[in-house]
N, CA, C and O atoms as a printed pandas DataFrame, in Angstrom:
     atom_number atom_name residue_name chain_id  residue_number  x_coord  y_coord  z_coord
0              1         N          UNK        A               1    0.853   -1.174    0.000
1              2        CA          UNK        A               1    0.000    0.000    0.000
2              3         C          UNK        A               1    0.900    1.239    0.000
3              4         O          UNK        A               1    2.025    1.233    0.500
4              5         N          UNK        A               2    0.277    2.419   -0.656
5              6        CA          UNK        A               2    1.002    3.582   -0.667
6              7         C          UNK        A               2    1.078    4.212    0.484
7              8         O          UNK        A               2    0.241    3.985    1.357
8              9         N          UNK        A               3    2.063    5.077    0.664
9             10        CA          UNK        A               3    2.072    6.062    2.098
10            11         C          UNK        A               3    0.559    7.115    1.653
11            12         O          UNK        A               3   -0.202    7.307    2.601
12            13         N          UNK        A               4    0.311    7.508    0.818
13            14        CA          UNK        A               4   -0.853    8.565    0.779
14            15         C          UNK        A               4   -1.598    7.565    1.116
15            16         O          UNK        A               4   -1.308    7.531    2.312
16            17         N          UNK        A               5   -2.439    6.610    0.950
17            18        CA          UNK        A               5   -3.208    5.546    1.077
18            19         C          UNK        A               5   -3.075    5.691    3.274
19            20         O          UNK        A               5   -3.686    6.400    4.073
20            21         N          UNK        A               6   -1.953    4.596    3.460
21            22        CA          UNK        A               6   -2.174    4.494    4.643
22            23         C          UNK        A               6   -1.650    5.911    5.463
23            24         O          UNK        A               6   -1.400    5.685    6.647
24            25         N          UNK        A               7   -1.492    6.997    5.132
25            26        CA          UNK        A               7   -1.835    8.296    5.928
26            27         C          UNK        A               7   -3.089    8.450    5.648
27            28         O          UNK        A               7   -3.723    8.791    6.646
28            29         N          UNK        A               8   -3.830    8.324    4.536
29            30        CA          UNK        A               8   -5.371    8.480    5.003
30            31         C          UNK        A               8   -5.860    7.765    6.012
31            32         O          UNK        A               8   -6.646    8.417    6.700
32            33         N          UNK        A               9   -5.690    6.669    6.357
33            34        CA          UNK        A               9   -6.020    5.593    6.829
34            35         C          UNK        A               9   -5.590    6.183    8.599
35            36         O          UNK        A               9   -6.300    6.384    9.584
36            37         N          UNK        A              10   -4.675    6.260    8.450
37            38        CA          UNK        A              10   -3.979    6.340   10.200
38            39         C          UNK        A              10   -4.970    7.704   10.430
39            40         O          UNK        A              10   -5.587    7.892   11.478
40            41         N          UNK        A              11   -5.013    8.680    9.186
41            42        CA          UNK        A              11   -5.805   10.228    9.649
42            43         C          UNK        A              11   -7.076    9.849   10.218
43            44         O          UNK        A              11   -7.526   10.375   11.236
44            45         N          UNK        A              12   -7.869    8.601    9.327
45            46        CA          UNK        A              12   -9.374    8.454    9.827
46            47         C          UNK        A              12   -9.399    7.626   11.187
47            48         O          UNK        A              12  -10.360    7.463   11.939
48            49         N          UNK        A              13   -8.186    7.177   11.301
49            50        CA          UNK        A              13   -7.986    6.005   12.922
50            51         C          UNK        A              13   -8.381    7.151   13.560
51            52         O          UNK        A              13   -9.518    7.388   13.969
52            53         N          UNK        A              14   -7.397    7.873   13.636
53            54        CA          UNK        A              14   -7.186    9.153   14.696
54            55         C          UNK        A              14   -8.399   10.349   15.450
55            56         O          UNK        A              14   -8.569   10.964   16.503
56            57         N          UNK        A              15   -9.180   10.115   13.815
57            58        CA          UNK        A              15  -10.715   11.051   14.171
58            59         C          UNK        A              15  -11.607    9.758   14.567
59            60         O          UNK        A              15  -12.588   10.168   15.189
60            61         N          UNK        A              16  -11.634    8.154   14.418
61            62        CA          UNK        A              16  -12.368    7.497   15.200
62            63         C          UNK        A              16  -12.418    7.383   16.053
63            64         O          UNK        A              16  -13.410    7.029   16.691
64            65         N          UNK        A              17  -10.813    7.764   16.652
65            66        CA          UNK        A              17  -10.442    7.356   18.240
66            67         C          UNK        A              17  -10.787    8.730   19.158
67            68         O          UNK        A              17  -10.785    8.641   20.386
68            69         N          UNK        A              18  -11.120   10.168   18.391
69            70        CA          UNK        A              18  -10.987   10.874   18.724
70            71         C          UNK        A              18  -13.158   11.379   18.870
71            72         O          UNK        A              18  -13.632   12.333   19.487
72            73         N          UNK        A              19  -13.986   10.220   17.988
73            74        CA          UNK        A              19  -14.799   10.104   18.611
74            75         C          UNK        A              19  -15.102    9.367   19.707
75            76         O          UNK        A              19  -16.002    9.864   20.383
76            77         N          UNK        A              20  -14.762    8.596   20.011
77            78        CA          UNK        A              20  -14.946    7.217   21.114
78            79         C          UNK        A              20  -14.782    8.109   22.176
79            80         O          UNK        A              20  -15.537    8.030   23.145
80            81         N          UNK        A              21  -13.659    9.170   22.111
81            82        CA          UNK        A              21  -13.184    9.788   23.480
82            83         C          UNK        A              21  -14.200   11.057   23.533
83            84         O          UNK        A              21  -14.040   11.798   24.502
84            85         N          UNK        A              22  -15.023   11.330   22.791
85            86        CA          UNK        A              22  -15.974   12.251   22.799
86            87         C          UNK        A              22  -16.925   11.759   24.062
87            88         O          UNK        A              22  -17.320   10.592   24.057
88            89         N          UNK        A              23  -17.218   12.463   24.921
89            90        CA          UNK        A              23  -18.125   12.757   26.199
90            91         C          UNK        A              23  -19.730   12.525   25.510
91            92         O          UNK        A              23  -20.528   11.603   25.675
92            93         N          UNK        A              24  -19.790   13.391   24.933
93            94        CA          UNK        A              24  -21.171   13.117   24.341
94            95         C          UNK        A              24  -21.780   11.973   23.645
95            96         O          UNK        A              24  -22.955   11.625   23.761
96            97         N          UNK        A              25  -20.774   11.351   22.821
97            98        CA          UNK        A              25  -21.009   10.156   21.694
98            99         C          UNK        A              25  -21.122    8.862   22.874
99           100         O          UNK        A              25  -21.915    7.921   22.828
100          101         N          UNK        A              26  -20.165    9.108   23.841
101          102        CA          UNK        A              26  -20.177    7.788   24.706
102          103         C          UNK        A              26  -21.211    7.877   25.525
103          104         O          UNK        A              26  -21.858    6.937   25.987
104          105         N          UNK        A              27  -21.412    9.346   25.759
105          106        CA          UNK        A              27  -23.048    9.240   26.905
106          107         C          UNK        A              27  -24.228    8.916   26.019
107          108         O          UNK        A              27  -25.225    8.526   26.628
108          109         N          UNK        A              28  -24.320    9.002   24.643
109          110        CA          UNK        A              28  -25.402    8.753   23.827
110          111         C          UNK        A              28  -25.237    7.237   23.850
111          112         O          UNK        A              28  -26.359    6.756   24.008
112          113         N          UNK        A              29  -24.527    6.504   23.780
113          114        CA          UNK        A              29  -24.348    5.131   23.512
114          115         C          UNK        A              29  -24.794    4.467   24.428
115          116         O          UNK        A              29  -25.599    3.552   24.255
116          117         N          UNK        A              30  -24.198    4.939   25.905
117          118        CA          UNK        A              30  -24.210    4.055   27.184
118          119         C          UNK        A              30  -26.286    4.823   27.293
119          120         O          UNK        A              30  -27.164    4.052   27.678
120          121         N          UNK        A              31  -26.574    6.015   26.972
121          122        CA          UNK        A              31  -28.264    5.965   26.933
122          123         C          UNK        A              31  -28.752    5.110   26.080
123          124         O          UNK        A              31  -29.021    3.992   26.519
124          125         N          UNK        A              32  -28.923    5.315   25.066
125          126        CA          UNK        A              32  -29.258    4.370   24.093
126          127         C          UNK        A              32  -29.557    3.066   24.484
127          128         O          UNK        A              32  -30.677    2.562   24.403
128          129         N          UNK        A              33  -28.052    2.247   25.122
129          130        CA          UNK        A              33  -28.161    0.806   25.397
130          131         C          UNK        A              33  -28.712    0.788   26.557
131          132         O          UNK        A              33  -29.019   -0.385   26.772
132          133         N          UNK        A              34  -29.046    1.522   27.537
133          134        CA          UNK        A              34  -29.685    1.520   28.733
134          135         C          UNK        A              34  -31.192    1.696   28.038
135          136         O          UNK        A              34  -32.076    1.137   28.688
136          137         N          UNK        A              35  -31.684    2.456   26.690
137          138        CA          UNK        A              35  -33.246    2.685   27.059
138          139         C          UNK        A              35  -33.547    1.253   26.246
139          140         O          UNK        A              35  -34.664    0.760   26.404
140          141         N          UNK        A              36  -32.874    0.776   25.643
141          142        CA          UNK        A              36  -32.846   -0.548   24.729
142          143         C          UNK        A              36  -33.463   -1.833   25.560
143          144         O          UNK        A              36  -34.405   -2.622   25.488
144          145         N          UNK        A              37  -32.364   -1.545   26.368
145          146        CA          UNK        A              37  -32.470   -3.112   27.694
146          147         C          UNK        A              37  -33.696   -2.962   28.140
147          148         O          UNK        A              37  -34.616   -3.780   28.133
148          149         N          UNK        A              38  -33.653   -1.276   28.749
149          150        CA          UNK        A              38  -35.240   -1.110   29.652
150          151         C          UNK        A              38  -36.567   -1.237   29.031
151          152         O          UNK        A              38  -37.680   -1.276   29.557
152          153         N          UNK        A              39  -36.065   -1.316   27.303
153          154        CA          UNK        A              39  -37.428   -1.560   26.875
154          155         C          UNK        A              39  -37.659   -3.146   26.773
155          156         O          UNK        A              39  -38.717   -3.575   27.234
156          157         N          UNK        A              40  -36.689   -4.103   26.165
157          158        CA          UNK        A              40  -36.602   -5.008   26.334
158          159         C          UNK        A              40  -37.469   -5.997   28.006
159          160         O          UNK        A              40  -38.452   -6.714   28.198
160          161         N          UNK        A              41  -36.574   -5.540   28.655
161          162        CA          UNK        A              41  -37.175   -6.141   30.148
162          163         C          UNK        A              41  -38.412   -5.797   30.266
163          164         O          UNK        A              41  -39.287   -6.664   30.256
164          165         N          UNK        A              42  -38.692   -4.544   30.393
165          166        CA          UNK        A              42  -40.365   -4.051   30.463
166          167         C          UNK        A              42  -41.595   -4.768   29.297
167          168         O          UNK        A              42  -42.796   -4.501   29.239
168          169         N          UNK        A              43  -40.762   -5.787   28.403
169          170        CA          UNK        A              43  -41.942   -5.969   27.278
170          171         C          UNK        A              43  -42.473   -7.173   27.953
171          172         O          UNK        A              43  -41.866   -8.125   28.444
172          173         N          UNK        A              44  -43.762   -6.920   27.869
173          174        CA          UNK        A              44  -45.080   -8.322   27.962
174          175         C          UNK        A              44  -44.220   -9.526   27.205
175          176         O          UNK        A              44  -43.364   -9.622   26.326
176          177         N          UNK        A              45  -44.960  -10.359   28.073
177          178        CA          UNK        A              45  -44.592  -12.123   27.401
178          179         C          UNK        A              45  -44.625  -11.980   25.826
179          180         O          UNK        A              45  -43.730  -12.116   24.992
180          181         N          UNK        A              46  -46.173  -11.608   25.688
181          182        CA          UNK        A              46  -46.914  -11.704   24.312
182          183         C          UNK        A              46  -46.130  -10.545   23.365
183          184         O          UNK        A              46  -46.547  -10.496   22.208
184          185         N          UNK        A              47  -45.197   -9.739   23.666
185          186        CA          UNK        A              47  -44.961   -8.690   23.234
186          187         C          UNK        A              47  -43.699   -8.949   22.030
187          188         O          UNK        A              47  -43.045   -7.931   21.800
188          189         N          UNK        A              48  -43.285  -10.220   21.231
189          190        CA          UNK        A              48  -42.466  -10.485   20.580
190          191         C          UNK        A              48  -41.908   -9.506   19.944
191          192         O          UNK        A              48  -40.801   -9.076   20.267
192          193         N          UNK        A              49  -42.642   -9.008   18.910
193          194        CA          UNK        A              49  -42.446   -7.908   17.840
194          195         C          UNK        A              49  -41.760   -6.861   18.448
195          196         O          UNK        A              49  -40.811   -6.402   17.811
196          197         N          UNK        A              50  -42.082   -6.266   19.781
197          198        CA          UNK        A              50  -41.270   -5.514   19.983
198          199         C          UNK        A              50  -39.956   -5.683   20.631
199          200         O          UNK        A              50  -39.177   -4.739   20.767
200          201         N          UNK        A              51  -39.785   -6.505   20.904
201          202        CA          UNK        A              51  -38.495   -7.506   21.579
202          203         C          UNK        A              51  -37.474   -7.109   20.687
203          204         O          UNK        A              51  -36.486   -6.378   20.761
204          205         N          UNK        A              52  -38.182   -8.040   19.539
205          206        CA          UNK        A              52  -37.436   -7.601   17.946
206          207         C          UNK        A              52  -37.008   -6.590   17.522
207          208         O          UNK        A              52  -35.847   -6.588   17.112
208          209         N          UNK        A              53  -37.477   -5.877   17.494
209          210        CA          UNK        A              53  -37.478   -4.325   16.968
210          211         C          UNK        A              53  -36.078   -4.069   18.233
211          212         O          UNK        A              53  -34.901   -3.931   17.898
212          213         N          UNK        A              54  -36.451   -4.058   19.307
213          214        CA          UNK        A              54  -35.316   -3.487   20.426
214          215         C          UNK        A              54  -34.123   -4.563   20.451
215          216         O          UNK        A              54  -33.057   -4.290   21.001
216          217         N          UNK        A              55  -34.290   -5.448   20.003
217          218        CA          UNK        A              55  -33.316   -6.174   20.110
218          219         C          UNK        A              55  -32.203   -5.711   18.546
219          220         O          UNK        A              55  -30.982   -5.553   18.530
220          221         N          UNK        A              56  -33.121   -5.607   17.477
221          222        CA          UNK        A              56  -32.098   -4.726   16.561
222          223         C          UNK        A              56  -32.030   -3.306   16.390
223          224         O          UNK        A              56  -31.456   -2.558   15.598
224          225         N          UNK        A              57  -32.649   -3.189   17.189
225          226        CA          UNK        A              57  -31.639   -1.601   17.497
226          227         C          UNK        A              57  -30.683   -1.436   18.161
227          228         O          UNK        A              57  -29.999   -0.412   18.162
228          229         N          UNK        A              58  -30.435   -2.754   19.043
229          230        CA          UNK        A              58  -29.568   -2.853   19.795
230          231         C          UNK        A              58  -28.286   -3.413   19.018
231          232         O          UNK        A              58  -27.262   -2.747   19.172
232          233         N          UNK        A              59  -28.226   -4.218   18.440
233          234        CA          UNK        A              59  -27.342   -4.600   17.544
234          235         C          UNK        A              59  -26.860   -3.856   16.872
235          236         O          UNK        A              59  -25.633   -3.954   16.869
236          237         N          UNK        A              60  -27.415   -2.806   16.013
237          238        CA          UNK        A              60  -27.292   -1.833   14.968
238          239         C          UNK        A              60  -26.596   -0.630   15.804
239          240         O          UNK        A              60  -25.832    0.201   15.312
240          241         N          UNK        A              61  -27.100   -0.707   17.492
241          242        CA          UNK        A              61  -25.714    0.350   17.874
242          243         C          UNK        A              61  -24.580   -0.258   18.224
243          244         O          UNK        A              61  -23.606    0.466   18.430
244          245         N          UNK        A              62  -24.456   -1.532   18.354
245          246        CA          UNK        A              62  -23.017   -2.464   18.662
246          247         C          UNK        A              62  -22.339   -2.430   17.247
247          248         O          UNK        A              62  -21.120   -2.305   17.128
248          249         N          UNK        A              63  -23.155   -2.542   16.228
249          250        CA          UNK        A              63  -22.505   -2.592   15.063
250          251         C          UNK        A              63  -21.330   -1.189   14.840
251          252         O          UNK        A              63  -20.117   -1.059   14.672
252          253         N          UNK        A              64  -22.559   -0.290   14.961
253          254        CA          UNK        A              64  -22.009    1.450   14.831
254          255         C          UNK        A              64  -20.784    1.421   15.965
255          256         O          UNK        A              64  -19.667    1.673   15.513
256          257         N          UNK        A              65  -20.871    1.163   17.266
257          258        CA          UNK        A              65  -19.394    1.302   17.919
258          259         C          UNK        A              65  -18.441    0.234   16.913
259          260         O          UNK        A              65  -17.308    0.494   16.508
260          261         N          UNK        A              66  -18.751   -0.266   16.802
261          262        CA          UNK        A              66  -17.938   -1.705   16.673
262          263         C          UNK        A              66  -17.107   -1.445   15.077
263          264         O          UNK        A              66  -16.049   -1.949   14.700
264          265         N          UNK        A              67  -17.651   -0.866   14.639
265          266        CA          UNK        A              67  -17.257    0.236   13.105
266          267         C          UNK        A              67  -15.864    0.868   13.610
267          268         O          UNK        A              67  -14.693    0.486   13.585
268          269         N          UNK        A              68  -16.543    2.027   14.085
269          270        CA          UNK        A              68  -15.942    2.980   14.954
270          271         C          UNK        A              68  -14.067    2.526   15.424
271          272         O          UNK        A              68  -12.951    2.910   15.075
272          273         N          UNK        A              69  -14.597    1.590   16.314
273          274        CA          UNK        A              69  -13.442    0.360   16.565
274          275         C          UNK        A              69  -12.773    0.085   15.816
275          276         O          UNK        A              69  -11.582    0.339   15.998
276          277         N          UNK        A              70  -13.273   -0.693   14.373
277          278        CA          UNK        A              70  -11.983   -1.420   13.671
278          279         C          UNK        A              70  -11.963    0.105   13.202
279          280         O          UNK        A              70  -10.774    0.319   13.437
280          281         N          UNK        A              71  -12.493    1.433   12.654
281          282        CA          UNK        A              71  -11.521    2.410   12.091
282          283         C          UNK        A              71  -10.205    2.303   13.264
283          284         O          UNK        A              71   -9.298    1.526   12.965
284          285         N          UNK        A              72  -10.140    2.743   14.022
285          286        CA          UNK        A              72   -9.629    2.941   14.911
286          287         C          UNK        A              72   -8.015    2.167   14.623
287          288         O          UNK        A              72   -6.912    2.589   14.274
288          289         N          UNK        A              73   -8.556    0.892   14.965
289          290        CA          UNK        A              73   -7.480   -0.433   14.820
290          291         C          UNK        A              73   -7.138   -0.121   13.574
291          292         O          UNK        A              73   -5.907   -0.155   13.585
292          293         N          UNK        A              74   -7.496    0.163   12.509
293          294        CA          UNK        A              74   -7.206   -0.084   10.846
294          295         C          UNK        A              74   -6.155    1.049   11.275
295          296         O          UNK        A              74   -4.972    0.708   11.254
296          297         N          UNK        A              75   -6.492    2.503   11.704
297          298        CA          UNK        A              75   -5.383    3.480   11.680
298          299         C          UNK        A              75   -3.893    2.768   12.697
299          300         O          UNK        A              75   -2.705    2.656   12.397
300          301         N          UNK        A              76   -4.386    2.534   13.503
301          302        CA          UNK        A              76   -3.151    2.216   14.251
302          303         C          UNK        A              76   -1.921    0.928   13.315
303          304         O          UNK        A              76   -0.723    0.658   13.403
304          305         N          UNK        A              77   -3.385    0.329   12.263
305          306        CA          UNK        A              77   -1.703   -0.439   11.576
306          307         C          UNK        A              77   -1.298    0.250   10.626
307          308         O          UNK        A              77   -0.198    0.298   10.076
308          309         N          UNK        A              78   -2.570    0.976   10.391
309          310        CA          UNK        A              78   -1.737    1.974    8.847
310          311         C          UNK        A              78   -0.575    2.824    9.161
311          312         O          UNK        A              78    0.338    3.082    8.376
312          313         N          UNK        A              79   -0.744    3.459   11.033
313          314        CA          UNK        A              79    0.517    4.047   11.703
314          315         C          UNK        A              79    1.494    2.686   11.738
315          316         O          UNK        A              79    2.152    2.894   10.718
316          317         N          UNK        A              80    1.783    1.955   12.052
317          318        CA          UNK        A              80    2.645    1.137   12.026
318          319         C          UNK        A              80    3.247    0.980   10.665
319          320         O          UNK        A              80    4.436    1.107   10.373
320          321         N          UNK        A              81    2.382    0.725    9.984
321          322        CA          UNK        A              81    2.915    0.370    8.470
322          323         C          UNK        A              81    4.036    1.244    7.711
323          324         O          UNK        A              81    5.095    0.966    7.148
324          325         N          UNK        A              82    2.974    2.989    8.074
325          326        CA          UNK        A              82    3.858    3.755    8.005
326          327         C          UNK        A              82    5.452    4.269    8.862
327          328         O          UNK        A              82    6.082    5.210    8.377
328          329         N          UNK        A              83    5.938    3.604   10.041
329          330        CA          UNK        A              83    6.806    3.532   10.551
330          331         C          UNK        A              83    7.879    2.540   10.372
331          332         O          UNK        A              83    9.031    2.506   10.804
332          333         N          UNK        A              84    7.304    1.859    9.734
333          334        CA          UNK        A              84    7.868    0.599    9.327
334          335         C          UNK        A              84    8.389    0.808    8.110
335          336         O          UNK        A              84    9.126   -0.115    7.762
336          337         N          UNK        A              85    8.227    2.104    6.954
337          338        CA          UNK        A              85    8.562    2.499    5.352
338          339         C          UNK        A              85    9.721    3.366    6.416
339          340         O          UNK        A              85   10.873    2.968    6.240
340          341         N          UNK        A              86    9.606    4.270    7.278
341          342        CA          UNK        A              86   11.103    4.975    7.427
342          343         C          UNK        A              86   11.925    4.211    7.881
343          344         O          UNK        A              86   13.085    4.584    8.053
């Protein structure tokens, strides 16, 4: 891979890692998965459909951190990679 290539790469690690450490993004997440669960637990026996529904929304925000994450990891080898060309 080219150095322009993995300096893009390490640049977008750097703004992923630099959301994760965002105050706000992590208090939206840790709400989120808290109103998720609470809807979950609170649903009736009979209440499947919505189980469902909360159960992939819940996923779909593990997914979104979990994104977030491998940017993250992807920059840190593209930094390596690039330390490894000097």
């Amino acid at each position: 891979m080219n150095e322009g290539k993995l300096r893009e790469r390490m640049d977008r690690g750097e703004r992923a890692a630099a959301l994760l450490r965002n105050e706000l993004l992590q208090e939206s997440f840790s709400y989120l998965e808290d109103q998720f669960i609470r809807a979950w637990r609170e649903s009736g026996v009979a209440d499947t459909e919505n189980r469902e529904r909360v159960y992939q929304l819940l996923q779909a925000l593990t997914a979104v951190r979990g994104h977030i994450e491998s940017v993250v990891t992807d920059g840190k080898i593209a930094k390596s990679s690039l330390e490894g060309l000097k």
